[in-house]
VEXMIGU-168625 format. One record per residue (C-alpha): residue in one letter; x, y, z. Coordinates in steps of 0.2 Angstrom, whole numbers, plus 5000, padded with zeros to 4 digits. Example, Ala and Ser with C-alpha at 12.3 -4.5 7.8 and 13.67 -1.06 7.14 Angstrom:
2
A506249785039S506849955036
END
This chain:
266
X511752674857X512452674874X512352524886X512052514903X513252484917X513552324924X512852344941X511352424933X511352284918X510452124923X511052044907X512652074913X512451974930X513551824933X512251704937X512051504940X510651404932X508951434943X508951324960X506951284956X507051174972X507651304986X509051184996X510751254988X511151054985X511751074969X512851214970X513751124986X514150984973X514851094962X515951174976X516350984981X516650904964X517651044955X519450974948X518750804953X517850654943X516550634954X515150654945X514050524951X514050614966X512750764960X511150784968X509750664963X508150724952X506750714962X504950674953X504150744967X504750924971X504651044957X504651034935X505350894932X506050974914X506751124927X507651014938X508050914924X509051074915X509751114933X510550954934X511350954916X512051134918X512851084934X513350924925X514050994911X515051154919X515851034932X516550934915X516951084907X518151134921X519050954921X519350984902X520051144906X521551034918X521550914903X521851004889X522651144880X521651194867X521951344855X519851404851X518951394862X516951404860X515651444874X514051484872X512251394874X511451264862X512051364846X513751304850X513551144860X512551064845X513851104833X514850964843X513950834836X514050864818X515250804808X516050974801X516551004820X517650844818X518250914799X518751104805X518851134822X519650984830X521150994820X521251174828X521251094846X519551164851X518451134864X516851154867X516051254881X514051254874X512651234887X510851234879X509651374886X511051454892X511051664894X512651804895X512251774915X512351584914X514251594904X514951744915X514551634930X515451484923X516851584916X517251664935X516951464940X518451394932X517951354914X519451484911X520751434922X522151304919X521951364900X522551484887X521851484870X522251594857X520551624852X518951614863X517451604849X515651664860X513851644852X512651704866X511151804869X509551734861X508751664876X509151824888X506951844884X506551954899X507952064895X508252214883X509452214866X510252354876X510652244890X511052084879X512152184871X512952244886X512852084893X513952004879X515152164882X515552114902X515951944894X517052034884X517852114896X518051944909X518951854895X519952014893X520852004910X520651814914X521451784899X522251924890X523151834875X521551774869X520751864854X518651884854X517651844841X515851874844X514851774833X512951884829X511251824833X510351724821X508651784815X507151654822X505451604820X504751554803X504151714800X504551904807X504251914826X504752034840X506051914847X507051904829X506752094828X507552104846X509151994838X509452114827X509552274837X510752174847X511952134832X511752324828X512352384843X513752254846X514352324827X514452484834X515152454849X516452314848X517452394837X517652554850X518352414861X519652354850X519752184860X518452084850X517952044833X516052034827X515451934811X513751914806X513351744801X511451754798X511051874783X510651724771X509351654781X508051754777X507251744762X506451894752X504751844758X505151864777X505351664780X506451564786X506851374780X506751204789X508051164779X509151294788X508551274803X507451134808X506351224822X506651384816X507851424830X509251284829X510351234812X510351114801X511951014794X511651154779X511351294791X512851274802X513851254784X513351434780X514051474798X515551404798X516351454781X516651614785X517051594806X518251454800X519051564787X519251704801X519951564815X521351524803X521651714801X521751734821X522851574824X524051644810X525751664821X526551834822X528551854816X528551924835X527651744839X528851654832X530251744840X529651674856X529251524852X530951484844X531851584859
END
């Protein structure tokens, strides 16, 4: 299946969370506060003018990008993980602190984010200062008003962004989970997207795709709360089932080459 250009892809736009309020305040902060702790000094929710969960979730993206980009001057991790709530809950279990920390990684996870929502942060400094040796992306699932063509495609120009903004670093794209108790058009659109990114990933020859959901669906066609406890997010258990395998791989990747270990010596 072929996927649409970028400038014709609107899943493959680099995008901002929605300004639901119309004044630009937020995205004046975010040119003001960036590389400086200054956090207190984001825009105020008000009540009054718009959804209050909207504004609510415009706040936090800015909030959590602008931390994101002083991490990046802060630290020096080797993974690193971006994504939308897939990846930014994973943080708080305990098997984040078990595997990944002792791989120096960091965690670049923004709920309800879509492929627009991370190619904005990551041309907004969330890859600068930085050079890991393995970018980890789980994204797509709440692109709703677009095609699995353009979510795939979407997740392509990522891709291709951490490709030149950081050529080192090797991809692994990490499939789309099934959702929804039962079958339903959105787990059906998942899959199409994990079937073209299987095709097409490996023409690319910059990025690796594993499927991490084929043992969540039973023979019936459910799906467990004990995998996932809205039948969208993981469990402790269902992130286990995840992370065995994406673990095993990451100490694979992270493996240093004999010419590696030339230049690290030299």
């Amino acid at each position: 299946m072929s996927t649409s250009t970028d400038e014709e892809n609107p899943a493959a736009l680099a995008l901002p969370a929605e300004d639901v309020q119309g004044d630009g305040r937020w995205m004046s902060q975010v040119r003001q506060d960036r590389g400086e702790a200054k956090s207190r000094r984001f825009f105020c929710i008000s009540l009054a003018n718009g959804p209050f969960l909207f504004c609510l979730f415009f706040f936090l993206f800015a909030l959590q990008h602008n931390r994101f980009v002083l991490e990046c001057k802060d630290k020096e991790p080797e993974v690193l993980f971006v994504g939308d709530s897939m990846v930014q809950l994973l943080h708080q279990y305990e098997i984040w602190r078990e595997l990944f920390s002792p791989l120096h990684a960091l965690n670049f996870g923004i709920g309800g984010d879509t492929t627009c929502h991370v190619l904005w942060r990551l041309t907004h400094g969330e890859l600068e200062n930085i050079k890991p040796k393995v970018v980890v992306l789980w994204i797509g699932t709440n692109n709703y008003e677009h095609t699995a063509e353009q979510i795939a495609g979407g997740i392509q120009a990522i891709i291709h962004l951490v490709n030149k903004l950081q050529p080192q670093a090797k991809v692994v794209v990490l499939g789309l989970l099934p959702r929804g108790e039962g079958p339903n058009p959105l787990r059906e659109k998942n899959a199409r997207v994990n079937a073209s990114l299987r095709t097409a990933l490996p023409r690319l020859g910059t990025a690796q795709f594993l499927d991490v959901g084929s043992s969540f669906v039973h023979s019936d066609g459910t799906i467990s709360h004990h995998d996932m406890f809205d039948f969208l997010h993981l469990t402790p258990s269902g992130y286990a089932a995840v992370i065995k395998p994406l673990h095993e791989l990451l100490l694979q990747l992270l493996e240093e080459t004999p010419e590696e270990k030339t230049a690290t010596l030299a």
